[in-house]
C-alpha positions, 0 to 999 in steps of 0.5 A, spaced: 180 538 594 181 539 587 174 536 583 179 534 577 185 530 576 189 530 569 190 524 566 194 522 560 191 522 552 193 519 546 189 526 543 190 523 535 195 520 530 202 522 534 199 526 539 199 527 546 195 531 551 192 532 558 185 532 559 181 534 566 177 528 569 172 528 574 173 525 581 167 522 583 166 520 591 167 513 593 163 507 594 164 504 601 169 498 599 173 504 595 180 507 596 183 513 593 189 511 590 194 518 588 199 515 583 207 514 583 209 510 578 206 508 571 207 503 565 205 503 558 204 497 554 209 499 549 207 496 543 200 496 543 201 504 545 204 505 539 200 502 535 195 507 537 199 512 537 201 511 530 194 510 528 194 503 526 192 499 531 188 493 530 181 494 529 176 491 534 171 486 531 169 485 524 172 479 525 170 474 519 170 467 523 171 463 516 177 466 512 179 467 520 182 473 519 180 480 521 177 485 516 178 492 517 171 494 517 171 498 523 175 504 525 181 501 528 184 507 533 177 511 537 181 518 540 182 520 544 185 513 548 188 514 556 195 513 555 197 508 559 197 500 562 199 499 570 200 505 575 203 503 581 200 508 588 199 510 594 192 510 598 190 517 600 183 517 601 179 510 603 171 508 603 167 507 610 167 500 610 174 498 607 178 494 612 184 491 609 187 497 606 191 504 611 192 510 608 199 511 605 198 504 603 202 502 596 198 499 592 198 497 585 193 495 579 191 497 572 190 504 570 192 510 565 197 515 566 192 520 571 194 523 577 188 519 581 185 512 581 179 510 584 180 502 586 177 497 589 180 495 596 181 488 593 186 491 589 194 488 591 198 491 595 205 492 594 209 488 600 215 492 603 221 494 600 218 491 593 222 496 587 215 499 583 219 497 577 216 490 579 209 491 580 209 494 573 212 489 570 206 484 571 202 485 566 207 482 561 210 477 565 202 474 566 202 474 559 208 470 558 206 466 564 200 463 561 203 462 554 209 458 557 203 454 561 197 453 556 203 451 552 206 445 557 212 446 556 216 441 560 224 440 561 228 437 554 222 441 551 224 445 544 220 452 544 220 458 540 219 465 541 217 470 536 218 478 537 222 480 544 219 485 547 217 485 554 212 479 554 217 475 549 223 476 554 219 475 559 217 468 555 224 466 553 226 467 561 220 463 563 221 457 559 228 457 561 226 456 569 221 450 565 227 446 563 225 448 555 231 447 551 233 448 545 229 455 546 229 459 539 228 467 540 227 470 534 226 477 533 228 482 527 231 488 533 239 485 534 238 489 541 232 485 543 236 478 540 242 479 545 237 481 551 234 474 549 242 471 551 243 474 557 
């Protein structure tokens, strides 16, 4: 058995690069999930890519704004946001979960996960692409809800990228109408439309 898996690294500003990663032994309620399919959160990872993501912290709670103070992109940073996998080594005490298992959960490009046996399942005959999609569509769910969008119901969404279309798609099921969807991207706009 390999002592290191190979996960994916955003190394620097516009740069890519694998990096060794240690396996560590399992706790009892753990499983070992090798990879299959993955997603990244497209424009947060750019961001980081590029090197211009937001800062964390140096918020200034008066102006309400961030400051900038801090360094806003600390390499190398996996790559990466949710993988979908098979389960091909379980803990002692995990009961829920059989080897060969599809599972999927949050985690960067790399070759293996160590998840919890709590993780979800993948039911069967259910595509990959669905799974990876959960991160965007929790996103555009809980917009749509913490905004109590209602039937008749005028809503606006700004940027149309997966969670916005996720968004625009949500608000339809809830009755909203007039639905604006703005976006600077022609493309993204007539996704928007369909």
């Amino acid at each position: 058995m390999m002592n290191t898996v190979r996960e994916l690294v955003i190394s620097g500003k516009q740069e890519v690069a694998f990096r060794e990663v240690e396996r560590r032994a399992l706790q009892p309620h753990e499983v070992r999930v090798r990879s299959l399919f993955g997603a990244a959160k497209h424009g947060t990872e750019m961001a980081f890519f590029k090197g211009y993501a937001a800062p964390r912290g140096g918020y200034d709670a008066e102006y309400r704004v961030y400051r900038g103070e801090r360094e806003g992109v600390r390499y190398p940073f996996p790559a990466g946001n949710i993988c979908v996998g098979e389960v091909i080594e379980a803990g002692p005490a995990v009961t829920r979960l059989r080897l060969g298992d599809r599972v999927f959960n949050y985690g960067s490009f790399c070759q293996e996960h160590v998840w919890p046996e709590s993780v979800r399942t993948l039911p069967e005959g259910t595509p990959w692409q669905a799974a990876v999609c959960l991160d965007p569509a929790d996103f555009a769910l809980g917009a749509v809800r913490d905004g109590h969008v209602r039937i008749e119901d005028a809503v606006a969404v700004f940027g149309l990228g997966a969670i916005g279309l996720m968004a625009v798609g949500l608000a339809k099921l809830a009755g909203a109408y007039p639905i604006f969807a703005i976006d600077p991207i022609p493309l993204r706009r007539q996704a928007a439309l369909a």
